[in-house]
ZAMARGU-4260 file (C-alpha; in steps of 0.2 Angstrom, whole numbers, plus 5000, padded with zeros to 4 digits):
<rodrens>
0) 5444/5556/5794 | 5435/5572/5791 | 5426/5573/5773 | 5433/5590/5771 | 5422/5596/5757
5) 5407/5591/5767 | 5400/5607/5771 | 5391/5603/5786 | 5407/5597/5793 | 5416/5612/5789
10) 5405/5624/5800 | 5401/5613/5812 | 5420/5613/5814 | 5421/5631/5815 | 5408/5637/5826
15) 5414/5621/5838 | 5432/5631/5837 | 5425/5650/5839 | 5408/5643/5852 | 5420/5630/5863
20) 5408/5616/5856 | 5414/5600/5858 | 5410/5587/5845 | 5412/5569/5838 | 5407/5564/5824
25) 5400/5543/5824 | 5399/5533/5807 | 5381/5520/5805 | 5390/5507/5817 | 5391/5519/5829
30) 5411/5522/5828 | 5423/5537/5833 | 5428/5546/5816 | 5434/5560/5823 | 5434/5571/5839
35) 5442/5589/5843 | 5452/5594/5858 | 5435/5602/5868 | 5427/5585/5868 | 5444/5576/5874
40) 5445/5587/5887 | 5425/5587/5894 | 5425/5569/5892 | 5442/5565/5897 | 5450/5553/5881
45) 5461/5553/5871 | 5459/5555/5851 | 5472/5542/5848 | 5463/5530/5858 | 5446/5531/5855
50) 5446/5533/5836 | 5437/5517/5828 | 5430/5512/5845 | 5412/5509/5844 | 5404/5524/5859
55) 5393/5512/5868 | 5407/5501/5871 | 5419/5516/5877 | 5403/5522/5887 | 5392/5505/5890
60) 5381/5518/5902 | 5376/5526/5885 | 5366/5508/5882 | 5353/5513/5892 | 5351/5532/5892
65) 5339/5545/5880 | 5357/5548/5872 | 5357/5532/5862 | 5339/5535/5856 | 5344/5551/5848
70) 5358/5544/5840 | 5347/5534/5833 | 5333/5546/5826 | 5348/5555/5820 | 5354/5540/5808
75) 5336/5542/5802 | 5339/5556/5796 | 5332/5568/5812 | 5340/5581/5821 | 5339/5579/5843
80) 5342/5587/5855 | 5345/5585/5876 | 5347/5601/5887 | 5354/5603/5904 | 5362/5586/5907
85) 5376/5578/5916 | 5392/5569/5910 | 5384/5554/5921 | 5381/5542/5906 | 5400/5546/5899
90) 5407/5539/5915 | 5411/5559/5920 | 5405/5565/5937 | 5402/5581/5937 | 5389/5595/5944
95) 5391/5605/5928 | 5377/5605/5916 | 5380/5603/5896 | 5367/5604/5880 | 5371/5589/5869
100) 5366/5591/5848 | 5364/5576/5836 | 5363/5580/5819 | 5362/5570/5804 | 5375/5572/5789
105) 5379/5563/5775 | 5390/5569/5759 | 5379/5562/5744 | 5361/5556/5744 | 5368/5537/5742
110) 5378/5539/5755 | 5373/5529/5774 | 5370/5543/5786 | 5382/5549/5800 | 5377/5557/5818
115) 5387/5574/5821 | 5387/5574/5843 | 5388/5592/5847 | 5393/5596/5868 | 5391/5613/5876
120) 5396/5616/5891 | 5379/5628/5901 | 5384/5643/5908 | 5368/5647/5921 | 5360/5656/5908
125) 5358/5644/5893 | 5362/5654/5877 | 5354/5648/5862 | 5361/5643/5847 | 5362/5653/5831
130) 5374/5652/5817 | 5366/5666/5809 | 5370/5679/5823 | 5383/5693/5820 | 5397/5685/5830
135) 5400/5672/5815 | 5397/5682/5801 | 5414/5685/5796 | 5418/5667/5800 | 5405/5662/5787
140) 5408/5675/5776 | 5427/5665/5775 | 5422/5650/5769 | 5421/5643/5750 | 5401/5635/5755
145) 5388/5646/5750 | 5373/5649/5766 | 5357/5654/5765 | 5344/5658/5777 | 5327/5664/5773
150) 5311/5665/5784 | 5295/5656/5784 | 5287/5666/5769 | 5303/5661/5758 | 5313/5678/5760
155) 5330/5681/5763 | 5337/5684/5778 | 5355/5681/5777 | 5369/5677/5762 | 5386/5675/5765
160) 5400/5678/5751 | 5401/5660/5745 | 5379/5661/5742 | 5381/5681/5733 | 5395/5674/5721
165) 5384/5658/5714 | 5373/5668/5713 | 5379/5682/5703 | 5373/5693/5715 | 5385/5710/5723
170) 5377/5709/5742 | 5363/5702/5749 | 5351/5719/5747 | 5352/5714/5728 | 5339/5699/5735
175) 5328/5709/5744 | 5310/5709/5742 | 5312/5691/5731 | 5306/5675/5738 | 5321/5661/5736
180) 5309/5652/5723 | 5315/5665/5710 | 5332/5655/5711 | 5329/5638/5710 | 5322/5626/5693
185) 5303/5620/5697 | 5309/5602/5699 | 5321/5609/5714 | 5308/5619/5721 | 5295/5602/5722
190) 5311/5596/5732 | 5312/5608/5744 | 5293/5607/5747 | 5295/5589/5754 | 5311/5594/5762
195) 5301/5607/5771 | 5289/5596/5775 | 5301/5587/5786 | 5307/5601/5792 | 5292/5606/5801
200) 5295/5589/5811 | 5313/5594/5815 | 5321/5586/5802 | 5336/5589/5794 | 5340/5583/5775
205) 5350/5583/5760 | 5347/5585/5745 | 5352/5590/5724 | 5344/5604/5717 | 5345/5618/5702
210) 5349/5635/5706 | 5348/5647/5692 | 5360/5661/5696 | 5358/5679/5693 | 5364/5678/5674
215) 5355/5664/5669 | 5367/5650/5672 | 5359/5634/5682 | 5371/5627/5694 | 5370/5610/5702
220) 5370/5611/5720 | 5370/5599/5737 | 5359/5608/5748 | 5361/5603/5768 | 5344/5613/5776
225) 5340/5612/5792 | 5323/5622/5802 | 5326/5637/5811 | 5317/5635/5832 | 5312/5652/5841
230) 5315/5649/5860 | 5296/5642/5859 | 5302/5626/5848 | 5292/5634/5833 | 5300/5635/5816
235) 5304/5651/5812 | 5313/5648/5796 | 5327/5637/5787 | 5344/5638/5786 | 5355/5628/5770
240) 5373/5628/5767 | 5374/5625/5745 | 5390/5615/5738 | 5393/5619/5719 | 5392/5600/5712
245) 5389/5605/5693 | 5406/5599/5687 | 5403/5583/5698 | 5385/5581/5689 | 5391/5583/5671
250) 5405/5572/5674 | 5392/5558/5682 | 5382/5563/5666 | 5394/5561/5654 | 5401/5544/5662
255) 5383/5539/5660 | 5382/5541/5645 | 5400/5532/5639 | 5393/5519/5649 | 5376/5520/5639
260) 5386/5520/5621 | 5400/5506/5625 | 5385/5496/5634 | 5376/5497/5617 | 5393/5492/5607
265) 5398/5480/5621 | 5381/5473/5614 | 5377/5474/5597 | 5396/5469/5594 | 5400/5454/5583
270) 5415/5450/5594 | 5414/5440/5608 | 5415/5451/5621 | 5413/5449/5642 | 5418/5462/5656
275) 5425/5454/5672 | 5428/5462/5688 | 5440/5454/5703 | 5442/5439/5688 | 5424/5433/5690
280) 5413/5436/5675 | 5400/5449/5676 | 5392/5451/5660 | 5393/5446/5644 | 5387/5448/5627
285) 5375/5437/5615 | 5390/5437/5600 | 5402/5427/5613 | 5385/5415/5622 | 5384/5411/5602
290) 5402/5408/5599 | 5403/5398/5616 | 5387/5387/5614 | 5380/5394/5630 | 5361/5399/5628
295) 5361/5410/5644 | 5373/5422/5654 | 5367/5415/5671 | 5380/5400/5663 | 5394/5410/5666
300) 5389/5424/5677 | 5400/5424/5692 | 5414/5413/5685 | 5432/5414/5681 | 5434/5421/5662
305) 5448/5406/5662 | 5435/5393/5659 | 5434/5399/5642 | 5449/5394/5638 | 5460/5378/5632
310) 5469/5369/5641 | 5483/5373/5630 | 5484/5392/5633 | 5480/5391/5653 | 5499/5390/5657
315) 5500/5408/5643 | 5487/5416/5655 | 5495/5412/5670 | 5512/5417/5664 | 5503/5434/5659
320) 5497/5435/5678 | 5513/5432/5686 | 5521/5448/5674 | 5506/5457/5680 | 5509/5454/5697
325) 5528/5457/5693 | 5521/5475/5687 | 5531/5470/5669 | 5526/5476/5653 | 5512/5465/5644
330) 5504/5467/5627 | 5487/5471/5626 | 5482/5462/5610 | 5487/5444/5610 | 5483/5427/5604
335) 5477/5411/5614 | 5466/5393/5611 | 5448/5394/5618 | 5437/5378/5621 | 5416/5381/5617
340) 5405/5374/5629 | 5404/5356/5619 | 5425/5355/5618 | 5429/5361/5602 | 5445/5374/5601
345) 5448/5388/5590 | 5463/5401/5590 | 5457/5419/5593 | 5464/5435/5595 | 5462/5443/5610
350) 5461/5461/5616 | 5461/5466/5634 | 5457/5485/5640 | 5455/5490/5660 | 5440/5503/5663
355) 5432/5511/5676 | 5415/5511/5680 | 5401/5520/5693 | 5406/5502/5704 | 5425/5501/5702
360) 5437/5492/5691 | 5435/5483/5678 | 5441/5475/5664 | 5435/5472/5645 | 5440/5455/5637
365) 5436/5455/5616 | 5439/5438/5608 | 5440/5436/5589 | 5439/5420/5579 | 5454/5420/5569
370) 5453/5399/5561 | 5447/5406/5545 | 5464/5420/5545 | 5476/5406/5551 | 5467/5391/5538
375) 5473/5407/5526 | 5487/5410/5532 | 5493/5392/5531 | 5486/5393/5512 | 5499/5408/5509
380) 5512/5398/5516 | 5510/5385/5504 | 5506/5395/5490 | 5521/5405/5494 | 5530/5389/5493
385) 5522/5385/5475 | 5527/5401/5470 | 5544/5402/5476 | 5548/5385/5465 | 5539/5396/5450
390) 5551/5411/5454 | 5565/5402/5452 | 5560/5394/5434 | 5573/5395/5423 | 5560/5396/5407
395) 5550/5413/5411 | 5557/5430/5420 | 5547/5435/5433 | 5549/5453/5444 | 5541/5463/5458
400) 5536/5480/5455 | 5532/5493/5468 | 5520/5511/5465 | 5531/5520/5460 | 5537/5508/5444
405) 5553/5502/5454 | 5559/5486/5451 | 5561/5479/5469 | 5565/5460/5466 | 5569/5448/5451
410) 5574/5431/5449 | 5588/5424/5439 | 5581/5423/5423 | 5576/5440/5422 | 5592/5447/5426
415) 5599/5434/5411 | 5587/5444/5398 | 5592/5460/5402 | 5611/5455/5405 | 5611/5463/5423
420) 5621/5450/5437 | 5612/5449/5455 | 5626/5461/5462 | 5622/5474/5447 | 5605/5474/5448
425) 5607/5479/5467 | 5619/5492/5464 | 5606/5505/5457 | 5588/5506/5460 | 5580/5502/5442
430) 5563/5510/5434 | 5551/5501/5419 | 5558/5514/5409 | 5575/5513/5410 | 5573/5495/5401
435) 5558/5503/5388 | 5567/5510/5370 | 5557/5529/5367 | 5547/5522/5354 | 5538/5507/5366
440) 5533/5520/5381 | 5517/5525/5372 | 5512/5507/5374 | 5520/5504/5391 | 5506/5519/5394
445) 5493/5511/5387 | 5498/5496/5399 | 5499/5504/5413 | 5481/5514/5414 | 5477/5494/5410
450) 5484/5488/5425 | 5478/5502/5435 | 5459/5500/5428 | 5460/5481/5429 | 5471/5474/5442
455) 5480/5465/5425 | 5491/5467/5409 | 5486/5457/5394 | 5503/5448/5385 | 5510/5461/5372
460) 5526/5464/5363 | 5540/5475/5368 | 5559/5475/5368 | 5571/5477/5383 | 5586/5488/5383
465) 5601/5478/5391 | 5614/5483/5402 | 5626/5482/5384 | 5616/5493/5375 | 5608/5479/5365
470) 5590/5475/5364 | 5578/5458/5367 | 5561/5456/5362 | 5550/5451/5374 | 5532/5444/5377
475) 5527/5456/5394 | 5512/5452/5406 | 5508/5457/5425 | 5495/5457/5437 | 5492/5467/5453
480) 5496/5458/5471 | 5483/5454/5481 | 5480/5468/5494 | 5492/5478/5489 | 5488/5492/5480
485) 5498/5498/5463 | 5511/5485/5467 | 5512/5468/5458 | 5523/5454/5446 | 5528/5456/5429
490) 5531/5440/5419 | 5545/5442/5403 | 5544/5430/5392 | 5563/5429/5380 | 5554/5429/5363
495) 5572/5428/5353 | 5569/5412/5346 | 5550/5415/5344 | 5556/5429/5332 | 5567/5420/5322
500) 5554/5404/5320 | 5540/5420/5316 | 5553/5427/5304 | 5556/5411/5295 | 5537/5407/5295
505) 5534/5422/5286 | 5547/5420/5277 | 5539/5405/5269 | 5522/5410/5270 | 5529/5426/5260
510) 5536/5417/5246 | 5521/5405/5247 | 5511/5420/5245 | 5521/5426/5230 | 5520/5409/5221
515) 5500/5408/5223 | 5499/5426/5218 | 5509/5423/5201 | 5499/5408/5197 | 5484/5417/5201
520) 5490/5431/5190 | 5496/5417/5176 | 5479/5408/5175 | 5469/5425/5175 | 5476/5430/5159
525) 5473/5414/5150 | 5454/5411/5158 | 5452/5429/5151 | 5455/5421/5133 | 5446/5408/5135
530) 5431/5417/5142 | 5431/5431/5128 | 5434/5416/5113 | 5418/5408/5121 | 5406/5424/5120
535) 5413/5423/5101 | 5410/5406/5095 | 5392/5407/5104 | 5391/5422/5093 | 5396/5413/5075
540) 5391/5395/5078 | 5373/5390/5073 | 5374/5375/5081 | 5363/5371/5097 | 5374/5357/5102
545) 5387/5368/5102 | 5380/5383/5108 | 5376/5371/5123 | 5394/5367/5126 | 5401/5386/5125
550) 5388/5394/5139 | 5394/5377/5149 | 5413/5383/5145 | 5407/5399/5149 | 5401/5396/5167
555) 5415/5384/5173 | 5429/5399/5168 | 5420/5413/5176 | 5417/5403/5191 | 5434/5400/5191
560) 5438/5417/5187 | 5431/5422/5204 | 5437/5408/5213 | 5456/5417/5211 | 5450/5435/5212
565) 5444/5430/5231 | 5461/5420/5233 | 5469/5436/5227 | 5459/5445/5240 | 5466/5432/5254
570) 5484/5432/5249 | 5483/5453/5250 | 5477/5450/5268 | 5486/5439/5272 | 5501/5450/5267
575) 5496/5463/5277 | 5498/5476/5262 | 5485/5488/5264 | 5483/5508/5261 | 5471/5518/5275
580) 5460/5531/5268 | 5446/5540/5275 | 5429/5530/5272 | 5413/5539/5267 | 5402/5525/5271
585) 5386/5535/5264 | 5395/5534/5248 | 5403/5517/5248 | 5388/5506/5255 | 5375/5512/5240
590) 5389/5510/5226 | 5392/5492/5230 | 5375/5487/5231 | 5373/5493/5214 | 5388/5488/5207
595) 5382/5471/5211 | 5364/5470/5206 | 5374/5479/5187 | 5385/5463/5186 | 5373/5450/5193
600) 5358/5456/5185 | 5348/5454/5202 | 5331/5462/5206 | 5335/5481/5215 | 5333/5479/5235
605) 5327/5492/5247 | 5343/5497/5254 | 5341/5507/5273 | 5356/5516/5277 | 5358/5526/5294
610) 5377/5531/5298 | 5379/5541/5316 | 5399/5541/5317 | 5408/5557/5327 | 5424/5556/5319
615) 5430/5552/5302 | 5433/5534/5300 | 5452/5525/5292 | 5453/5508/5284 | 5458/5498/5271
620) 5443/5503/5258 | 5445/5490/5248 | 5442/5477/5261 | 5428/5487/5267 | 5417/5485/5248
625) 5421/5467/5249 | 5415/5463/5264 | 5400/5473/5261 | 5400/5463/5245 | 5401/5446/5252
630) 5388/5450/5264 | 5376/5459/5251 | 5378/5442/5240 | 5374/5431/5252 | 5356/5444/5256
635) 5352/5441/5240 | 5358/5423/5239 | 5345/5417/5252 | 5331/5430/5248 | 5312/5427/5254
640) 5301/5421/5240 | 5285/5431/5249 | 5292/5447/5251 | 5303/5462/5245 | 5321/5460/5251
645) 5325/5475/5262 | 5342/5477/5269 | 5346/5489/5284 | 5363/5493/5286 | 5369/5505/5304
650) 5383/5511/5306 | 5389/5519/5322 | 5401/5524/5338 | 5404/5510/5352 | 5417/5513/5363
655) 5434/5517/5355 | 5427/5506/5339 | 5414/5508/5325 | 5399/5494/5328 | 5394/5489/5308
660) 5375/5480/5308 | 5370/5471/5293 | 5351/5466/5292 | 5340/5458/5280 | 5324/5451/5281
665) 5327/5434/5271 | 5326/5417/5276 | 5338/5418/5287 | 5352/5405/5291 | 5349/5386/5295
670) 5355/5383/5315 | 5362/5368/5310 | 5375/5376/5301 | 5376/5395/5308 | 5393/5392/5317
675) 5402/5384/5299 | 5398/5399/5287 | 5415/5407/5291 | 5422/5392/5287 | 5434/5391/5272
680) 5426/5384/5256 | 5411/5379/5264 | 5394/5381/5258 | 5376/5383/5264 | 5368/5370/5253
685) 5370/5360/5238 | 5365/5371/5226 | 5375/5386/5232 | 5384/5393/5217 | 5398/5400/5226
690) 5415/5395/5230 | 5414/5394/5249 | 5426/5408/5250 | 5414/5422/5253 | 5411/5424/5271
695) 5427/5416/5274 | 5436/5433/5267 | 5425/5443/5275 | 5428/5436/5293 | 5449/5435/5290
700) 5448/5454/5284 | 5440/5458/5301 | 5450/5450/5313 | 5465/5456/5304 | 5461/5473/5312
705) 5457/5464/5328 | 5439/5466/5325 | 5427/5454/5327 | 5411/5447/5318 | 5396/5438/5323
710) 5380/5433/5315 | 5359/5429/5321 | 5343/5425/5316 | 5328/5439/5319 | 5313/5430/5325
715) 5303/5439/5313 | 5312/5432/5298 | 5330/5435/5288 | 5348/5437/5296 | 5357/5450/5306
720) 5377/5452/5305 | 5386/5463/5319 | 5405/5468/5316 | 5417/5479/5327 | 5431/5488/5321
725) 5444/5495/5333 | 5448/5514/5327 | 5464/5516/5334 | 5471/5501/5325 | 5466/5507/5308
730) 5475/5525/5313 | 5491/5517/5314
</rodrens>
């Protein structure tokens, strides 16, 4: 078959047609390709018959003639020639004389050479052969190849349309006075230097090169050039038919450099990955030798990709083959068992993808390790299992929420505390906020930024609006799903009966309350007599003895005094009656220190106050000055003999909380008993005057507010007390 964008071919073609040339065109093994109607006739064959027939065996005369050598320097790449010859080697008997031509071609530089036979029939004069000459300049003005002839000192003697065109020229006078160098990259122009070289021993080439155009524009080009002989046999010039390849290059490039980049990926991938062609292995990578337990690729080079594979999954394969073969529809991405080199098998997901490369079809077999993602898989099963047994408790209501606050699914016991039946739950679609009373939203808002910052809602208290119109207290938790974004399970927890256990609880604790308070109240007034009648009689009796006695009667009622105005104190916070003001702590914290060094008759401490608060401050003030109080006391209480006491009291922002930092330089607190001082009527040693109740008040006061306290030792000597109080609990 003619190559019909060859473009040797394609003038050969048309000066054999307009000179009466016959020609055939033979392949490296010397066979037939093609043949027009003058050669049929001057040899007498048929093309039918003769195409695919090796010549020498059509014409064994050929064997031993100077025909077979040219046709041989011509797949050398050299062009021959024989003049004024017989048919006699072609089995022809004739008296005419003919000219027989044998030129090289090929199509691309990779490509195995080919001989173009050319016959012409001699009139008596010989006429010499010139496809430059005017009689086929408007044939090669026709066609779509550029041609180029130019004389031995580079300058142009002939362009056809085709040449003008590439490049960019109007005519071929637009040329003139330039040497063809002007027109080609240096790299092409070294080319053409050894092309000429053996051109000057008569042979033709082919070869790529870079013509820049008249614009600026490099095209690519395959350039067939042959020499130009006067009737002497000298060289007189060259002559080059140019094919625009530049598409054809930037495709090649561009497939190179895909082939560069998947190679790379191919590669560096942490897949297994291998490329097989006609389903024998032909590379592979170093994740998949790793996998496998090969240490090289010559193990599996040249094999079948199927000896990677189970014995379990080889009837899977060839099931896919056969639906291949059936040309059915097959998923690309699939799962199969694959065996390492030592016999242990593992599932793996599989992804197959067909290609082609520079050398033909291929295909691109990634295998992935999924045991880990089935061992997980199995894991979910079972804990879906667990979980479908918890979904169905009849003690605690569980419900699935989707992003947009849709309540998607619920189990029974959900539906029995809002009083909705399976078959009216599914009748409407129902929002968190159709079940939320007004005055719970702001803390269903709170909840929600909770669960959107932390994947989780802490339990808190709430009610439910039922389908009746009634309400429900509940206990309400919930926690984001795993992998799945702003959509998670909400536990409800019936807190009816808790209620009315808490109500009776505080019910009893209430009058509990009431009865300590009015015995408290009941005592006071009495120990007040009996305190004042003391600080009398030690006034009027002269008597030592009895003196002793009345400061003895003395002590033991005011230490009992105080014993119920701190159980006073814990009754009121325990009874949560409490009035919120504004505290002015630069005030408050220098009046209670002095207060207590009035009553106590202590020595005056250095007192370090720094207060850095942005906003105004609410609480309970009278629980503030006692727990200063108690934590002043016990300063002084356990004071250093070898230095002046120096409390440092800070108070400041943290958070949406205040941070309050109590510091002495005492002796600080023993570590054997540091974690019991909050402990209710417990002392610090044996001759602590106190009740016990001190600390114990200070620590309940704190957490009623759902603060916190903690205390440690400073290395350099004394004790340092850290307390948190949340603001936006003390505002409501």
């Amino acid at each position: 078959m003619i190559r019909k964008n060859d473009a040797s071919l394609q003038l050969a073609e048309m000066l054999a047609r307009h000179e009466q040339l016959g020609y055939l065109l033979l392949d490296s093994d010397l066979r037939i390709f093609n043949i027009n109607s003058e050669a049929e006739y001057i040899f007498g064959i048929a093309k039918n018959e003769v195409l695919g027939c090796v010549i020498t065996d059509l014409f064994p005369s050929l064997k031993y003639s100077e025909h077979i050598t040219c046709i041989k320097e011509a797949l050398n790449g050299n062009s021959r020639e024989l003049r004024d010859l017989t048919l006699g080697p072609f089995s022809v008997f004739s008296s005419e004389l003919f000219r027989f031509s044998y030129l090289p071609f090929k199509e691309n530089i990779d490509e195995n050479t080919n001989v173009l036979m050319l016959v012409k029939n001699l009139p008596k004069t010989a006429e010499v052969f010139n496809p430059g000459g005017k009689k086929f300049e408007f044939i090669m003005d026709e066609i779509d190849v550029g041609i180029w002839e130019v004389d031995m000192k580079g300058y142009t003697l002939y362009l056809n349309k085709s040449m003008c065109s590439m490049l960019n020229l109007s005519s071929v006078n637009d040329i003139k006075g330039k040497a063809y160098t002007e027109f080609f990259t240096p790299r092409s122009i070294e080319s053409m230097k050894r092309q000429h070289r053996k051109g000057v021993k008569d042979v033709a080439s082919v070869f790529e090169g870079e013509l820049i155009s008249g614009n600026g524009k490099i095209l690519n080009v395959m350039i067939h050039g042959t020499p130009l002989f006067d009737d002497s046999g000298k060289v007189k010039g060259y002559i080059g038919t140019f094919t625009d390849i530049t598409l054809k290059i930037k495709y090649q490039r561009e497939l190179k450099n895909s082939e560069e980049r998947f190679r790379m990926l191919f590669e560096k991938s942490q897949r297994a990955n291998l490329i097989s062609k006609d389903y024998k292995i032909i590379l592979v990578n170093d994740a998949l030798l790793k996998k496998f337990g090969y240490s090289s690729a010559d193990e599996l080079i040249g094999k079948s990709p199927t000896v990677l594979l189970a014995l379990s999954s080889v009837e899977t394969i060839n099931e896919r083959i056969r639906k291949i073969n059936n040309k059915e529809e097959v998923e690309n991405t699939f799962e199969l068992f694959f065996s390492d080199k030592n016999g242990n098998e593992f599932p793996a997901e599989v992804e197959i993808t067909y290609f082609e490369l520079a050398d033909g079809k291929s295909t691109h077999i990634s295998i992935k390790d999924i045991t880990d993602q089935k061992l997980a898989e199995e894991e979910i099963k079972k804990s879906e299992a667990k979980f479908r047994s918890l979904f169905n408790t009849p003690m605690i209501g569980i419900a699935f929420t989707d992003s947009s606050y849709r309540i998607v699914e619920a189990n029974s016991k959900f539906l029995d505390i809002i009083k909705y039946t399976k078959e009216q739950f599914e009748e409407k679609e129902i929002y968190w906020k159709d079940l939320t009373p007004e005055e719970h939203i702001w803390r269903d808002d709170i909840a929600v930024q909770e669960f959107l910052k932390n994947g989780f809602i802490n339990p808190y208290e709430k009610e439910y609006l039922r389908r009746d119109g009634s309400r429900v207290p509940v206990f309400v938790a919930s926690a984001i799903l795993g992998g799945i974004n702003n959509t998670g399970v909400v536990f409800v927890i019936d807190a009816s009966e808790l209620k009315k256990s808490k109500e009776e609880a505080n019910k009893i604790a209430e009058e509990l309350s009431k009865f300590l308070y009015m015995a408290s109240h009941d005592l006071k007034g009495p120990l007040a007599s009996v305190i004042g009648l003391t600080m009398v009689a030690k006034n009027e009796v002269k008597d030592a003895k009895a003196i002793e006695y009345f400061s003895l009667i003395e002590k033991c009622t005011k230490k009992l005094d105080s014993s119920l105005v701190n159980l006073m104190k814990i009754i009121k916070i325990k009874s949560n009656v409490f009035e919120f003001v504004e505290i002015d702590f630069r005030k408050l914290v220098p009046e209670v220190l002095d207060t207590l060094i009035y009553q106590q008759a202590y020595d005056l401490p250095i007192l370090e106050l720094n207060v850095e608060l942005k906003a105004p401050f609410f609480s309970e003030e009278e629980l503030l000055v006692s727990i200063f109080q108690n934590l002043f006391e016990n300063s002084i209480k356990y004071k250093s003999l070898l230095r002046k006491l120096l409390i440092k009291v800070t108070v400041r922002d943290i958070n949406d909380a205040i941070e309050i930092i109590v510091e002495d330089n005492g002796r600080g607190i023993n570590s054997k008993i540091i974690n019991k001082i909050f402990d209710m009527f417990y002392r610090g040693d044996y001759d602590s005057k106190g009740s016990g109740l001190g600390l114990y008040i200070v620590q309940n006061g704190i957490e009623k507010f759902n603060g916190s306290i903690s205390v440690r030792n400073i290395e350099s000597g004394g004790a340092e007390f850290h307390i948190i109080l949340p603001r936006e609990l003390t505002r409501s």
